[in-house]
C-alpha positions in Angstrom: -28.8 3.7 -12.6 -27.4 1.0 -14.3 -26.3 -2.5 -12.5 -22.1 -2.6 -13.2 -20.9 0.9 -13.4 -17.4 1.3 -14.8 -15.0 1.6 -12.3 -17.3 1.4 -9.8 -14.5 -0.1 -7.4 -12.0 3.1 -7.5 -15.4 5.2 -7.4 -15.9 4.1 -4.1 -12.7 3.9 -2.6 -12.2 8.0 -3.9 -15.6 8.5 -2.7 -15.0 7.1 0.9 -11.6 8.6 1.4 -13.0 11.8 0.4 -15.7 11.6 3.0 -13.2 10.0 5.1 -11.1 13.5 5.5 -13.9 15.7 5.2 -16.4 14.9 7.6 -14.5 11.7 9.2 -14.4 8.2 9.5 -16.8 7.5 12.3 -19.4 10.2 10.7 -19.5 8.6 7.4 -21.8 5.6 6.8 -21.9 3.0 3.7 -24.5 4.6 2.1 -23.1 8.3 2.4 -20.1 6.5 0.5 -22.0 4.5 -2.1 -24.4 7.8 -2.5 -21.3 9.8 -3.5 -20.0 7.4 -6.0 -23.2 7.4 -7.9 -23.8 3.7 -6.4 -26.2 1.5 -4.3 -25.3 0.1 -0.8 -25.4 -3.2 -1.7 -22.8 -2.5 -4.8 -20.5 -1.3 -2.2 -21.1 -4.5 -0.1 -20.0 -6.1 -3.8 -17.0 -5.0 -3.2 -16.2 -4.8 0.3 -17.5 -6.3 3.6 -18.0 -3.2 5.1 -15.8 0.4 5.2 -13.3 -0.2 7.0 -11.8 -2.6 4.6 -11.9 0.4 1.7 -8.3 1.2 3.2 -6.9 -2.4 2.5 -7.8 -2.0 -1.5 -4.9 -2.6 -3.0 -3.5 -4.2 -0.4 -3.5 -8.1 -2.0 -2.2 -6.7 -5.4 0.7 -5.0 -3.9 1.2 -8.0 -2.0 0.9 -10.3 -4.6 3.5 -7.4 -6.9 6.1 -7.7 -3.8 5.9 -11.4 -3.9 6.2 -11.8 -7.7 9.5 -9.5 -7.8 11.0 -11.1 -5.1 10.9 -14.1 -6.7 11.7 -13.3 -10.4 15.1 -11.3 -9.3 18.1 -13.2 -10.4 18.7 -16.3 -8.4 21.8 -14.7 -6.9 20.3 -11.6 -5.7 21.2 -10.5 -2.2 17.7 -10.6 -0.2 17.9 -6.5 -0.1 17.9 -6.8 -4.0 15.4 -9.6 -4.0 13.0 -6.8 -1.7 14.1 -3.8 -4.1 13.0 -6.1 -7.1 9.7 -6.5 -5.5 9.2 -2.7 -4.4 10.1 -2.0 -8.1 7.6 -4.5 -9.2 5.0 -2.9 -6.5 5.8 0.6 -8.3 3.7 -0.2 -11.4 0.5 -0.6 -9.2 1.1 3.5 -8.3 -1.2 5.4 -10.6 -2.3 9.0 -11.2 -5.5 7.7 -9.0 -3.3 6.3 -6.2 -1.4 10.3 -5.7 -4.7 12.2 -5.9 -5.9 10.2 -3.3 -3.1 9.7 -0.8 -3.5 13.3 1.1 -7.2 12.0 1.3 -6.0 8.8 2.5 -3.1 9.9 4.8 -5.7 12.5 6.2 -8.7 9.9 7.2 -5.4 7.8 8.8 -4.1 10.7 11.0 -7.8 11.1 12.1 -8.6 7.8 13.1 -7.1 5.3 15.7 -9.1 2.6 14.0 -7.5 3.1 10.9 -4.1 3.7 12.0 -4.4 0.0 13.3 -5.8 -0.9 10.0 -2.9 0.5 8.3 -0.5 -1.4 11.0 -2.2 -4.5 9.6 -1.8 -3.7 6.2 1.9 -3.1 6.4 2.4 -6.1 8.5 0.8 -8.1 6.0 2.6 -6.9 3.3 6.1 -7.3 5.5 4.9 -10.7 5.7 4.2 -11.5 2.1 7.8 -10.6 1.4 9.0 -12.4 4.2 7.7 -15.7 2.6 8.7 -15.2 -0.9 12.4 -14.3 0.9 12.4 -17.5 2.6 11.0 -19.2 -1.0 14.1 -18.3 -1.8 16.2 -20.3 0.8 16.7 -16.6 2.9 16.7 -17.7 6.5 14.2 -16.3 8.6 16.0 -13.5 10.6 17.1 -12.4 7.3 14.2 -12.6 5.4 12.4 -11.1 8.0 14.8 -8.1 8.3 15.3 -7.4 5.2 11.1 -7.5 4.5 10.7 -4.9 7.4 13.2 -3.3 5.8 11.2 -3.1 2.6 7.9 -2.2 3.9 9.8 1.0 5.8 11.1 1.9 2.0 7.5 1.4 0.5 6.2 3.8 3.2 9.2 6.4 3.0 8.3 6.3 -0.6 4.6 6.5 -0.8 5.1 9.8 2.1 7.4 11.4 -0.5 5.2 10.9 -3.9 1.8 11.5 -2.5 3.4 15.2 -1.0 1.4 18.0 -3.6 3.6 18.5 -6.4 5.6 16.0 -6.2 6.4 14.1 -9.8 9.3 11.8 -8.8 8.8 8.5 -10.0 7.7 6.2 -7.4 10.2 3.4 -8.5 13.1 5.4 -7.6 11.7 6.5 -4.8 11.3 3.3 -3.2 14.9 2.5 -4.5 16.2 5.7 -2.7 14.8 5.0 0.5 16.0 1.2 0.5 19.5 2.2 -0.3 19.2 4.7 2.4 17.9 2.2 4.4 20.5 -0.1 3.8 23.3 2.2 4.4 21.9 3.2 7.7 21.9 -0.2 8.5 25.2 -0.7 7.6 26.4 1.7 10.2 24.2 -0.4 13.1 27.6 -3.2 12.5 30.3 -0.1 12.3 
C-alpha cells in the first residue's frame, strides 16, 4: 500500500460514516474505519485525533466560507444579507461527495447521543464564526448574534432538503429559501 493515498481524507470520512450507520458509532473502531478506506491506523490519526472528530470535517472550511462572505458583501449590506452572502459563499463547499454521504451522516447522528452533541458543537461554532465576522462589520452583538443563529438554522434547513434522495435543487438557493423564510417568519415575531 502506498504512503499518501489520493484522497485519502474523503476515503475515510465515507468510510467511517458508512460504518457509522451500518453497524454504529460505538461498534466501529479506528482501524475498522482506516481498514475500509484501503488505509493504515496511523494514516487516519494523520488526519484526525481520533473518530469522533470525522463529523467536524468540513467544519473549519465552511466556517472559514461563512466568514469570508460575510465580509466581502457590500459594505451596506443588511447583516441578514451579510449572513446570506456567507451561506452562498458556504454553498460552493457542497459537492456530489457531501449528498451521497449525508443520509450516511444524518443516520450515524440520529443513532448517537454523542454525536448529536458533536453536531450541537459544530453548529454552535459555525453560528459563532458568523457572529464575529457580523460584528467585523460594526453589527452589534444582539444583532449579529441573531442574525448568525439565524443563518446556521438556514444552513441546516438547507442541507435537510438537498441531502433528501433525489433531490437536485441547488444548495445555494436552498439556503437562500430557507433564510428568506426565515426572515419573514421573523418578521411576524414584531407584527
Amino acid at each position: 500500500m502506498p504512503r499518501w493515498e489520493p484522497d485519502a481524507r474523503q476515503r475515510l470520512v465515507a468510510a467511517a460514516l458508512h460504518l457509522f450507520s451500518e453497524r454504529g458509532y460505538d461498534e466501529t473502531t479506528v482501524a475498522e474505519i482506516a481498514d475500509r478506506a484501503g488505509l493504515t491506523k496511523s494514516t487516519f490519526f494523520r488526519y484526525f485525533p481520533d473518530k469522533r472528530d470525522v463529523l467536524a470535517a468540513g467544519q473549519e472550511t465552511l466556517s472559514r466560507l461563512f466568514v469570508e462572505g460575510i465580509s466581502q458583501a457590500p459594505a451596506d449590506a443588511t447583516p441578514l444579507n451579510a449572513v446570506a452572502a456567507g451561506l452562498e459563499r458556504a454553498a460552493s463547499a457542497m459537492r456530489p461527495f457531501n449528498r451521497e454521504l449525508a443520509p450516511h451522516l444524518q443516520a450515524a447522528i440520529a443513532a448517537s447521543s454523542e454525536l448529536q452533541e458533536r453536531a450541537a458543537l459544530k453548529q454552535v461554532g459555525m453560528a459563532a464564526a458568523m457572529a464575529d465576522a457580523l460584528r467585523a462589520r460594526g453589527v452589534p452583538d444582539s444583532v449579529a448574534g441573531l442574525a448568525a443563529e439565524l443563518g446556521v438554522l438556514a444552513f441546516r434547513d438547507a442541507y435537510a432538503t438537498w441531502a433528501q434522495a433525489g433531490n437536485e435543487e441547488d444548495f445555494a438557493e436552498l439556503a437562500r429559501v430557507a433564510l428568506e423564510r426565515l426572515r419573514a417568519t421573523a418578521s411576524q415575531l414584531l407584527a
